[in-house]
N, C-alpha and C positions, 0 to 999 in steps of 0.2 A: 504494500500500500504506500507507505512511505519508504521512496528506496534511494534516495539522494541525500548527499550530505546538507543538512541545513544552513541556508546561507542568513545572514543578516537583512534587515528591510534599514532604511532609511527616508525620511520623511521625505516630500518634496517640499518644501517652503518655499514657496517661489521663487526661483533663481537662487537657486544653493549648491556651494558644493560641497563635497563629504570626503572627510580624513579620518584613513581608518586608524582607530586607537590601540597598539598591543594588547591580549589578553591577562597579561602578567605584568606586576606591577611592584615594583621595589616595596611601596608600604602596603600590602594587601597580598600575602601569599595563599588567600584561599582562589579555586579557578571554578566559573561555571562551567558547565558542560550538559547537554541534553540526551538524555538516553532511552533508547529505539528499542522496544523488547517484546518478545511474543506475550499472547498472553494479558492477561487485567493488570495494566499498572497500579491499580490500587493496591493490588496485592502486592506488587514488588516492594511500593512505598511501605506498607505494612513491614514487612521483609528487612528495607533499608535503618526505619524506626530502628528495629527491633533490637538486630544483631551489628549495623555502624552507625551508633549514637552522634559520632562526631560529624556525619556528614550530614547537612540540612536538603531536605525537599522543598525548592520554592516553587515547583508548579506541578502538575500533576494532567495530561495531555490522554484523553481518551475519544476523540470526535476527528478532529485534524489528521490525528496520527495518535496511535500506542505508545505513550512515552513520559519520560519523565525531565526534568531541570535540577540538578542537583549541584550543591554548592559543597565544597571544602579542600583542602591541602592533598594535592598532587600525590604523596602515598594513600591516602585515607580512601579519594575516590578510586584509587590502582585496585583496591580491594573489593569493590562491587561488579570487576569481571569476575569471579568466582560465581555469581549469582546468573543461576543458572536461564532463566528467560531472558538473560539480557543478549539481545540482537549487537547493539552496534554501540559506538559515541558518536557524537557531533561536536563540533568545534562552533562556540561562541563567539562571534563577533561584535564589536562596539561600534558604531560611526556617530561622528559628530557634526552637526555642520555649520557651517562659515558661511555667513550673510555676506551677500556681494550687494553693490551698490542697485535700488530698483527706483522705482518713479512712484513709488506709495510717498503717500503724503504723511505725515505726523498724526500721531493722536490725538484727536479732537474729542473735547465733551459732545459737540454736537454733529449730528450729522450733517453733511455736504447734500444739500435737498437738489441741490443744480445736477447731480448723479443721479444714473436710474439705480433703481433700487432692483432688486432679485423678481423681487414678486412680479413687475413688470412683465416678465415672462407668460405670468398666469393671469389672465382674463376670465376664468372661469368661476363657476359656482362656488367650485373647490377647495381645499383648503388643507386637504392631508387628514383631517380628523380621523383620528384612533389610528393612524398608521406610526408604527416605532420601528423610528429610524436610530439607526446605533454606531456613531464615530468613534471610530479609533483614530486617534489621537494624540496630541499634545494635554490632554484636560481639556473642560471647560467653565470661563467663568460662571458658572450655576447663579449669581446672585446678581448678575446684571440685567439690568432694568425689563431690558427686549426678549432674556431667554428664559427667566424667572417661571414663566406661568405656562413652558411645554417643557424645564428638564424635568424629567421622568426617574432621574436616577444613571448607575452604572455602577463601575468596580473600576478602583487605580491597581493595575499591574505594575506600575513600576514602586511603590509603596508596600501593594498588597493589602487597601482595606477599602471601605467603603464610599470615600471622599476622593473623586476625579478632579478634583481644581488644578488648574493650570498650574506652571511652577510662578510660585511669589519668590522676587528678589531676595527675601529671606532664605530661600531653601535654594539658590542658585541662580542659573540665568533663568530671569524668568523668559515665559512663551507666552503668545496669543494666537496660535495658529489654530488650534481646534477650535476656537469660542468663535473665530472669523469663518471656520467654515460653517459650524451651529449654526450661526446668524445666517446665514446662505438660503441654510434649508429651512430654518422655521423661525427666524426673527420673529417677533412679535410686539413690536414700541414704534419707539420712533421711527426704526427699518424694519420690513418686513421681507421673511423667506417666501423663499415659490410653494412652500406649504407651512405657514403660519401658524397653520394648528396642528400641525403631526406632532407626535412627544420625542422628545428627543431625549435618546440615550449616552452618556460616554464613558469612553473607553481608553482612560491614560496609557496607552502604553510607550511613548518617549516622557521623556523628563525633563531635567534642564536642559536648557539649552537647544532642547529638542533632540535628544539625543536618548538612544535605545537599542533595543537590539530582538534578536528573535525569540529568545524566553519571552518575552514581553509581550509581543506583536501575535504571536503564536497562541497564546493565551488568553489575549482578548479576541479573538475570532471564535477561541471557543468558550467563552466568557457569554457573546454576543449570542452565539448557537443555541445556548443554555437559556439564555432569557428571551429568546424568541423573537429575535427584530424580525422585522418585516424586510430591510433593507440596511445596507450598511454600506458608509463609507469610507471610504482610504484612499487619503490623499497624499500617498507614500508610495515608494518604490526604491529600484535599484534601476541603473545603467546595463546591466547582462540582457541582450536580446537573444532569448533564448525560450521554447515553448514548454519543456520540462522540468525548468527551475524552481524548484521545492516551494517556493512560495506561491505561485502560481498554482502549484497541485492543490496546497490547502486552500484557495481561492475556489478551484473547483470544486473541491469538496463541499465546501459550505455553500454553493452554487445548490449544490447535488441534495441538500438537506432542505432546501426549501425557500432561500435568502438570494433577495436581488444582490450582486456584491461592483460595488461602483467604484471606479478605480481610474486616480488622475494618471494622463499617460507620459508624464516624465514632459522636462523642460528643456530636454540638451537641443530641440531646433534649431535651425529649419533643415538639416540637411537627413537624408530618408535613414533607416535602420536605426534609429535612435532611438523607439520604444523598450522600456527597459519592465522587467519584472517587478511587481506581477498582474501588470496590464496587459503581460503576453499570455495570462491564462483566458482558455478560448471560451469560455464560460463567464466570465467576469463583461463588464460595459466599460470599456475603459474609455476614456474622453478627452477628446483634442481641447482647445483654446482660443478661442477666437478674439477679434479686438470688439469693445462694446461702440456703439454709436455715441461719437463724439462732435465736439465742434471745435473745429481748426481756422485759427486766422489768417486772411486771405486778403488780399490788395485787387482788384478784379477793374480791368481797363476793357469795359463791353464793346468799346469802338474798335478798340486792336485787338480784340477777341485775344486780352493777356491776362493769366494769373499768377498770378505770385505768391508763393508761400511764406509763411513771417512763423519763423524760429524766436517764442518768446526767451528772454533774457533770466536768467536766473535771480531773483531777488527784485525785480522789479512786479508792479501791479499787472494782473491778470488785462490781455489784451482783449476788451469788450468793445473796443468802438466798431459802430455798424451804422456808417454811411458815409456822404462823400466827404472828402479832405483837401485841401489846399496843399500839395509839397512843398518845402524850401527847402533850398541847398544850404546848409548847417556851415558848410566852409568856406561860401564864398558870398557873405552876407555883409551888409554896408554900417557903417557907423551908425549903432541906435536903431538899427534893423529891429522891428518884433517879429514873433515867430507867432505871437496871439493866435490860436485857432486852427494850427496850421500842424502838419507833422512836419518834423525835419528828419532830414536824410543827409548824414553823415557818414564820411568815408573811413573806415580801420586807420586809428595811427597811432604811436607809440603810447598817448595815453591812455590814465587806465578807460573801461568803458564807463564809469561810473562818473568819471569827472564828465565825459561828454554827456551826459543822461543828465546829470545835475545843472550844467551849462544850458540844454535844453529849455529843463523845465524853469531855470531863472529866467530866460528872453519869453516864457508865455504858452511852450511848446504843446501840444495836445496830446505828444504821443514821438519818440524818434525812432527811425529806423538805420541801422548801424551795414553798410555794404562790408564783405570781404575784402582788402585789398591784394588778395591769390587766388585762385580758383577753388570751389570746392565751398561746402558749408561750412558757417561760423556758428558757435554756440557762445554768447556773450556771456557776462554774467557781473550786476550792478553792486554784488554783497561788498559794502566796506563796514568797518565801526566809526564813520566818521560824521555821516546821516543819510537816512533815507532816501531812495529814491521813490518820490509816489506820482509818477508818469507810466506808461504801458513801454516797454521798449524794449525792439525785435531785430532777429536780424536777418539778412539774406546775402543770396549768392554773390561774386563780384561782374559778371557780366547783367544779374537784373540791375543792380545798383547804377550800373555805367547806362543800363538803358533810361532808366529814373532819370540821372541828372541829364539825359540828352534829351527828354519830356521836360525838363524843370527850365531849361536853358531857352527853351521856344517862348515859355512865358507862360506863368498864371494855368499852371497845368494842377487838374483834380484827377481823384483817384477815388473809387472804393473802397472803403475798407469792412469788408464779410467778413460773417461767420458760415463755415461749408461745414459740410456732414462730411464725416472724415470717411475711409473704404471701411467696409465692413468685410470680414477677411478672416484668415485664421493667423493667429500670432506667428510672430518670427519663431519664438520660444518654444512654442508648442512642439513636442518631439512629433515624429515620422514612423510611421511602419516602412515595409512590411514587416511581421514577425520571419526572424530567420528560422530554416530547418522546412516548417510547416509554412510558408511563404501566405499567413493570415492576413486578410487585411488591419491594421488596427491604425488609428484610434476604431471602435464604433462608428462615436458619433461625437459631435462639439455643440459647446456650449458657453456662455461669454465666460472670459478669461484674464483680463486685462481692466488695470485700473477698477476693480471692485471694491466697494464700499460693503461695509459689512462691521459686526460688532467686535470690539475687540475689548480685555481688560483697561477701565479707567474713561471706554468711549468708545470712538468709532475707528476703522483707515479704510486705506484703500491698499490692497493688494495685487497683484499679478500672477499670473499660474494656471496649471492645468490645476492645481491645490484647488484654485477657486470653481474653474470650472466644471470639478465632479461634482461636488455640494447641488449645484442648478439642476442637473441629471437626476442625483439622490431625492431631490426634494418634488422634480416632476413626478417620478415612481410613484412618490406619497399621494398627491394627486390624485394620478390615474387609477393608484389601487382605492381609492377610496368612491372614484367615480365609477369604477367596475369590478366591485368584491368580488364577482363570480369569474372574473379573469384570471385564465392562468400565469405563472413569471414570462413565459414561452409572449401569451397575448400580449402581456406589458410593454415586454422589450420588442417585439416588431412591431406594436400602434408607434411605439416612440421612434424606431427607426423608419418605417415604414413613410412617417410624414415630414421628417426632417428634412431639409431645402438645401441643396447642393451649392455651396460656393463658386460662382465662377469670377473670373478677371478677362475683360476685354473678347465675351464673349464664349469665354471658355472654360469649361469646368473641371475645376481643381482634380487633381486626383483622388480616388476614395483614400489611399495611406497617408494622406494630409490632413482630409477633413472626416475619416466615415462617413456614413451617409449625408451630412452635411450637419448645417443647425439646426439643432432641434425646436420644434412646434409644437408648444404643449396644447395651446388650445384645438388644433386642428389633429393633435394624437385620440384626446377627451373624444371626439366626434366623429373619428378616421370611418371612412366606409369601407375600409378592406383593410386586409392583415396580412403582410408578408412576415412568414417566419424565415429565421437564417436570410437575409436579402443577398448578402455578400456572395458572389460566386469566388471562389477558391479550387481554383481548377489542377494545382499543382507546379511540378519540374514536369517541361518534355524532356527527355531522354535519348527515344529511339529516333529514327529516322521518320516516320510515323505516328503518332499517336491519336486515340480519342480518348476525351472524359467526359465526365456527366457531373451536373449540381443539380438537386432536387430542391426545389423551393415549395411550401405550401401557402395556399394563396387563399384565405377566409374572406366572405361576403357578409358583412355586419350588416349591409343595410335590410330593409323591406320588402324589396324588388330584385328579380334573377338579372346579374349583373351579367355581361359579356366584355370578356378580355380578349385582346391579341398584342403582341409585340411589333415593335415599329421593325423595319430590316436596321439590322446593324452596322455600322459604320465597316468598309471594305478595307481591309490589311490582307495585304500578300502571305499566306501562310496559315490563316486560319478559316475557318467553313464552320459557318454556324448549322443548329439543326434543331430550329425553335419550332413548338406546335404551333400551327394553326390558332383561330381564335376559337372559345374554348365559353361554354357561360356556366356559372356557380349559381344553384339556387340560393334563396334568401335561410341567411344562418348557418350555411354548409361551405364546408371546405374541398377544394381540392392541390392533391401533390403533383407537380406539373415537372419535367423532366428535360432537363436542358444541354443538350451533348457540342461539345466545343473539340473539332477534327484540326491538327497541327501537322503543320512540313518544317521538318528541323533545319532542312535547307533554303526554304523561302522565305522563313521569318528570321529576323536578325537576334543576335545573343542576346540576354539580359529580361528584364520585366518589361511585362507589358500589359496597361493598364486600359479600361474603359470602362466605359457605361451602356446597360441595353435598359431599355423606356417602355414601360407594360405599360398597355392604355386602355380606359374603359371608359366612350364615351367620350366627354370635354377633360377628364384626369389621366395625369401622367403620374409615373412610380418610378421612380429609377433602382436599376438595380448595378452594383457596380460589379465588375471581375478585377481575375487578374490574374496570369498565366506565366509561366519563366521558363526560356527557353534555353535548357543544356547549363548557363552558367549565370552568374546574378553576382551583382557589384559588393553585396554585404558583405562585413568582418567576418572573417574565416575564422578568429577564434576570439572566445569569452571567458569572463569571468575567472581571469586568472587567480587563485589564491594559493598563500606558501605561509605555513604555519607549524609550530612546533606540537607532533602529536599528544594526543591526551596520555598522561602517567609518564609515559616514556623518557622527555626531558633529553633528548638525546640525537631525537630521529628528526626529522621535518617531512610533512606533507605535504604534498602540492595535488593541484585539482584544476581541470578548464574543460572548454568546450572547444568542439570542433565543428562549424557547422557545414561544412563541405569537406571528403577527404582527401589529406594533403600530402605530399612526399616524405618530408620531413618537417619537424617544429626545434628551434633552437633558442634558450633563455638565455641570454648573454648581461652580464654584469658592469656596470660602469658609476665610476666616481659623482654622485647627484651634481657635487660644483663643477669640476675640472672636465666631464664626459669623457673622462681616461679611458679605454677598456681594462677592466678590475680580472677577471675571468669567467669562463662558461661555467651556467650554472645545472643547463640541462639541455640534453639534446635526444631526441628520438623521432621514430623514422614509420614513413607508411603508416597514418593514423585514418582510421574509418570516423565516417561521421558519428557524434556523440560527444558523451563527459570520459574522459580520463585522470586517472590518479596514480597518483605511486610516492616512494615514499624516498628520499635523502638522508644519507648519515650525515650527520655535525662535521665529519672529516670532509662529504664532498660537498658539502655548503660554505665551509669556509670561514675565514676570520667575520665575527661579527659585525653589524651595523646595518643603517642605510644605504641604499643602491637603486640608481635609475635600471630598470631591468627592462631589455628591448627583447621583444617577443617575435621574432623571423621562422613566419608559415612558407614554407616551397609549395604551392600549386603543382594540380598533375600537369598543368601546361605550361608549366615551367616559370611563370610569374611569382614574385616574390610580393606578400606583404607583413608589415611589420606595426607593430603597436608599441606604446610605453606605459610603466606601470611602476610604483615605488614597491620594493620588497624589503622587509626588514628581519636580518639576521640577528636572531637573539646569542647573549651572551652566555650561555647553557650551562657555563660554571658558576653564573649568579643568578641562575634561576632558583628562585625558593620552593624549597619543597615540602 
């Protein structure tokens, strides 16, 4: 059932990266470790109590997987392999993570009303009532204002008792990441969630700082199992694109028991194979990130059919002006000159930008605009401690600025200055499928991501993230299970994908492994008149010279009236031959599985993935259904989730573990100085690897002097192509390991 080594989860906190922590620790010589065993773990616990006093049971694992978490000193747990049900160990892992700079605003007592708010989304009756949805998390503030009257309760894993509060500065770094996603889904004050009224559960499983690990994470899925959410979220992952990785298996698991399981799909965007576990479990919704509809300032010359963008200034007032303006040239202005009412436009010069913004607003200014003087965008920025800038002031490109002052020079020249609706889009951030091995499409499906507003400890912010954008997905679920109790999880998740709206740009629609089905449509899910279950076609690797395959999709008629479907013809590519039924009509309430065979020439179609869309119609309604087929060979990381660790009891040996997701000639781990990128030595080398996980194990003699080391990971393809990755490995000191 569970037959992978257990890896660690780490949060996604919008735009974070993660540093992995050693398991051993100069003041702490006791080590976790989780153990895999036939048989009633209750009984081994029984067992552990009974006859190794000294070693503690912190978790106890009968749903996810048979097993236990046990804590104490390197000999003491050496002694509970004598106990004869025990299967395996696992190796514990910590991450922590490191906040990068993002575009969240500070914490505010008050909401930001000029932000749309979550609920936005839901236009319906709805509201979630009696649906329990269960966050795994960071905590949540339980006692703030908006989430007070739906928390429902939970259990802290990383404590062990009945109190999920977030971490307070007292007890570390504190977090607000679960309370912002809380607010997401069921806000209920000042902001309101896309289901308002569902109860909301949490589930601590990182700590300070946000920081956790698999006991943890592990435990509250079967924490959540136990208390029966309807729906839960995780707005956590790992970077491993991989469709087997242990975390992903308990995902499905708890898939498999009854539980919608909604899962943000990583932030490493935009470029493709970035989806990380365990939003590669193909049972989970994992969810892209889109940008929300904004308003961007804009200079608009209708006569010269010209726009112009205005990059606002750091530290200066929010640019609101909407209508026309008067420009002046800021440097080439006459004794006594006012600038009353007017903008000025000013060219980059050695001073700083805040003396010119100050200069500005002394002659009368309304607003300046600051040109480049090099090509290329400027980001200004007015912040001194010396005073205030409280004028709007933007900047732009150096050829619009040279077109400005050659308008300004003619004489008495205006300008517009708009507010535009920004693209609506999926984030840069947002990671990419496919999933490797199993060439899945992921994300699902998207939903907004960017700049959220949302509850946090002490007030509100605004955040970014796929983090943010599962919460919207979770709290749809709430919704629609509420709007159709007799719906199965199966109904749920195709009304929601089934109505989702394809992102296109310039005419042309995104790929599904960018957006899934697109954005999601809660109100047009609530009312869908048909149900596509599984939408995604996933047709596989060709191989032979030859190939066909088949996707089964089943197509339910919710309305009133026997509906008639047919497929549009398919867009024509060299190499493929579609082999779609005919139109086909479902009576009212009845379903049918409809069967759709996709014929390949390995030789007429070109190497690599290849992606579309085919359009079920019934009537004035279109459905898109997306594929996606890989011919012989595909651009994704050959190998994952390298890990190198010293085994459990042992103190001596070292373990190493990855993935392979295509097989390769040879694989070689080579060693180098982190500062200087000396070559240090080879740390491993092996040869002819099939696809899958591999392990094996290192002596202390062929590992080497201890410490840190850039470690470069060189895969030989069978075609003779080399590629290569990098990875921090850290050799422990084995004669100051405590024992």
């Amino acid at each position: 059932m569970w037959k992978k080594v257990l890896y660690s989860l780490v949060i996604c906190l919008f735009l974070m990266q993660l540093q992995t922590i050693t398991v051993y620790h100069a003041d702490n010589p006791k080590q976790t470790l989780i153990i895999e065993v036939e048989g009633d773990p209750h009984e081994v616990k029984e067992e552990i109590e009974a006859y190794h006093p000294f070693v503690e049971v912190v978790a106890v694992y009968d749903i996810v997987f048979d097993g236990l978490a046990v804590e104490g000193k390197g000999e003491q747990l050496a002694e509970l392999g004598s106990i004869e049900q025990v299967k395996t160990f696992h190796q514990v892992q910590t991450y922590e993570t490191l906040p990068q700079q993002t575009n969240s605003a500070d914490v505010t007592e008050e909401m930001d009303f000029s932000a749309p708010e979550p609920q936005d989304l839901n236009t319906t009756p709805f509201t979630g009532d009696g649906v329990k949805v269960g966050v795994i998390d960071t905590g949540i503030d339980y006692n703030h204002n908006d989430l007070q009257k739906n928390y429902q309760g939970g259990y802290d894993l990383v404590d062990f008792d009945d109190d999920p509060m977030e971490t307070t500065p007292e007890e570390g770094q504190p977090t607000a990441h679960g309370t912002h996603v809380a607010g997401i889904i069921a806000g209920n004050g000042e902001i309101n969630g896309v289901a308002p009224d569902a109860e909301i559960y949490s589930y601590r499983a990182l700590g300070p700082g946000g920081s956790g690990s698999s006991v943890q994470v592990l435990a509250a899925i079967e924490k959540a199992i136990e208390d029966e959410m309807d729906i839960i979220n995780l707005s956590l992952g790992n970077d491993v694109n991989v469709p087997d990785y242990p975390t992903s298996m308990a995902v499905n698991r708890a898939s498999e028991l009854g539980m919608i399981v909604v899962i943000a799909n990583g932030n490493s965007g935009p470029d493709a194979w970035t989806v990380g576990s365990p939003a590669t479990a193909d049972k989970s919704v994992s969810v892209g990130a889109s940008t929300t509809p904004q308003k961007e300032p804009v200079l608009a010359d209708t006569f010269e059919e010209k726009e112009i963008p205005l990059i606002e200034a750091i530290g200066a007032e929010p640019w609101e002006l909407d209508r026309s303006y008067e420009l002046a040239d800021m440097d080439n202005l006459e004794q006594g000159e006012s600038l009353q009412g007017k903008i000025a436009v000013a060219k980059r010069k050695e001073i700083p930008f805040f003396e010119l913004a100050l200069q500005a607003e002394s002659l009368g200014a309304e607003a300046l605009i600051i040109y480049n003087s090099e090509p290329g965008p400027l980001q200004a920025s007015v912040e001194n401690n010396r005073q205030p800038v409280t004028i709007p002031v933007a900047s732009i490109q150096q050829e619009e600025g040279e077109w400005l002052q050659t308008q300004i020079n003619q004489g008495n020249y205006f300008i517009d200055s708009i507010q535009k609706e920004s693209l609506l889009t999926i984030a840069p951030f947002s990671s990419r499928g496919p999933v490797t091995v199993q060439w899945a499409i992921k994300p699902d499906i998207s939903a907004p991501g960017a700049a959220i507003w949302s509850t946090v400890p002490g007030g509100y912010q605004a955040m970014d993230g796929t983090s943010m954008a599962a919460p919207h997905v979770a709290g749809a679920f709430a919704v629609l299970k509420e709007a159709h109790p007799d719906w199965t999880n199966t109904q749920l998740i195709g009304a929601l994908k089934t109505t989702a709206q394809p992102f296109e740009e310039q005419e042309v629609r995104l790929n599904a492994t960018t957006q899934g089905m697109g954005l999601m449509q809660l109100d047009a899910a609530v009312d869908t008149p048909a149900i596509i279950s599984d939408p995604q076609l996933e047709f596989g690797k060709l191989n032979q010279y030859q190939e066909s395959f088949t996707e089964t999709v089943t197509i339910e008629n919710k309305t009133e009236k026997e509906q008639t479907y047919y497929f549009e013809t398919p867009e024509r590519k060299d190499g493929l031959v579609w082999s779609i039924p005919q139109s086909f009509t479902i009576e009212p309430g009845e379903q049918e599985e409809v069967t759709i065979e996709l014929s390949m020439n390995r030789e007429r179609l070109e190497e690599g993935v290849h992606e579309g869309w085919l359009t079920l119609k019934e009537d004035e309604r279109s459905y898109a259904l997306p594929y996606i087929i890989v011919n012989q060979e595909a651009d994704q990381p050959k190998t994952a989730g390298f890990e190198f660790y010293l085994e459990p009891f042992e103190n001596a040996d070292y373990k190493y573990q990855f993935f392979v997701t295509e097989p390769v000639k040879s694989l070689d781990v080579s060693l180098y100085h982190p500062e200087t990128l000396l070559f240090e030595r080879k740390l491993l080398e092996e040869a002819e690897l099939e696809e899958g996980r591999h392990e094996g194990v290192i002596s202390k003699e062929e590992a080497g002097a201890p410490g840190y080391y850039l470690a470069l990971i060189t895969a030989e393809l069978e075609d003779g192509e080399f590629e290569q990755v990098e990875t921090m490995v850290f050799i422990e000191d084995v004669q100051n390991v405590p024992q």
